[in-house]
C-alpha positions in Angstrom: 12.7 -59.1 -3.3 10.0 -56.2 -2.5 11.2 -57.3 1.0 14.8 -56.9 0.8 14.2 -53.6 -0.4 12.2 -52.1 2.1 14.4 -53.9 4.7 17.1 -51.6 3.2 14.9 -48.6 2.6 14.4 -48.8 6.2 17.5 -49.4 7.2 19.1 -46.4 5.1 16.5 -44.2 6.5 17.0 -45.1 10.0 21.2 -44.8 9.3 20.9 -41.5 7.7 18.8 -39.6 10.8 21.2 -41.1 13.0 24.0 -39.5 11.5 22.4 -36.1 10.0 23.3 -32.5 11.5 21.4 -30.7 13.7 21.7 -27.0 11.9 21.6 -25.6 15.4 24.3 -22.7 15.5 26.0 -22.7 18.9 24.8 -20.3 21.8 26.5 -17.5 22.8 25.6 -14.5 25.3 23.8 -11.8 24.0 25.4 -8.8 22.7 24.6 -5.6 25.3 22.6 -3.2 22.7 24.0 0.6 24.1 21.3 2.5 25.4 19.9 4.8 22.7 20.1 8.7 23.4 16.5 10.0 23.5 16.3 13.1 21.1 16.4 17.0 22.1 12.3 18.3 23.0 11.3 20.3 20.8 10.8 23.9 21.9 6.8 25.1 21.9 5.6 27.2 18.9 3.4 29.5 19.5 -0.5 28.6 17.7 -2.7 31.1 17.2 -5.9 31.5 14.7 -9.6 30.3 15.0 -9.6 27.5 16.5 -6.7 27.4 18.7 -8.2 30.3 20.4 -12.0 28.9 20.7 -10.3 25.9 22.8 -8.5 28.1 25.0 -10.9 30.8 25.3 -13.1 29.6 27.5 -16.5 30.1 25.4 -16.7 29.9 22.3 -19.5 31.3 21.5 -18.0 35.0 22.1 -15.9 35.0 19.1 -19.6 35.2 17.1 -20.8 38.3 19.4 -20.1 41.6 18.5 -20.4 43.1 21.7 -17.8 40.3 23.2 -15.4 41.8 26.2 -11.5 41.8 24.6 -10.3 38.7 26.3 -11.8 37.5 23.4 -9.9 39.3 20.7 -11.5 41.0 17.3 -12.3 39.2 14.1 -9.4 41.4 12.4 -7.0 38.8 14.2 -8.5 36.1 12.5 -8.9 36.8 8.9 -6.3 37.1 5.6 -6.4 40.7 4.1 -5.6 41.3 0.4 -2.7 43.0 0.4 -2.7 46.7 -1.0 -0.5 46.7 -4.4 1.1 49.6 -5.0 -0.5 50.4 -8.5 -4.1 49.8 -7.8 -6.1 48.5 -10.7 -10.1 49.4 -10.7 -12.1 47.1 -12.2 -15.0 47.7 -14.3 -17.4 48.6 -11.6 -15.1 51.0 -9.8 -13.4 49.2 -7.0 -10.7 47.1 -6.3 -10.0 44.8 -3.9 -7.6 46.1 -1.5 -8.1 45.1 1.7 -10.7 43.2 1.0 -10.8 39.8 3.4 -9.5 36.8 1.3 -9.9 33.8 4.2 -10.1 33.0 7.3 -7.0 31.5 9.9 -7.8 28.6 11.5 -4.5 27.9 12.9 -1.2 29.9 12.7 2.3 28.9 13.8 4.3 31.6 14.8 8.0 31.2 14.1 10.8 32.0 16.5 12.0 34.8 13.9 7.9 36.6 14.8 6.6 36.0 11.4 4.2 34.0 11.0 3.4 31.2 8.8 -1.1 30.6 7.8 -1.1 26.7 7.3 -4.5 26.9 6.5 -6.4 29.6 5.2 -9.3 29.0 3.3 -10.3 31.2 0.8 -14.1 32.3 0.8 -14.5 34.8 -2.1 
């Protein structure tokens, strides 16, 4: 009896991967992709602070001398000014701070309009 039954076992086994599908989905040429457009360059903008210019300048050790020749520019072109309200306020000691130095620009992206735009000034007070 345990026999007969794997005799059939075997039998049904060996019947039913005869006849089962193969899942395979029929091939067919590949599909032409169209070529992708690259996108417009963009146009340069114009960097300019701290340490855009002491990789272009050459040395930069001249931005810390005083007495540096005016390739290398002044420290007034590289630090953020309080700006000068129109109703100045004294404080108690008796001065303000207008025009006082509020940071420093390490880089600065100049916009096609002229303005420019500090990305990241740090504020030493």
């Amino acid at each position: 009896m345990k026999t007969c039954l794997l005799v059939l076992c075997l039998i049904a086994t060996a019947a039913s991967s005869v006849l089962a599908e193969t899942y395979r989905a029929p091939v067919r040429p590949p599909r032409k992709q169209p070529k992708e457009r690259k996108p417009p360059p963009l146009a340069p903008v114009p960097v300019d602070g701290v340490i855009p210019r002491a990789v272009r300048g050459g040395n930069p050790l001249q931005m810390l001398n005083p007495k540096a020749p005016a390739k290398y520019g002044t420290s007034q072109e590289a630090i953020v000014f309080e700006a000068i309200p129109v109703t100045t306020a004294v404080a108690q000691n008796g001065q303000t701070d207008a025009g006082k130095w509020k940071g420093i620009k390490f880089f600065v992206f100049r916009s096609s309009t002229g303005k420019s735009r500090h990305s990241n000034a740090s504020s030493l007070s």
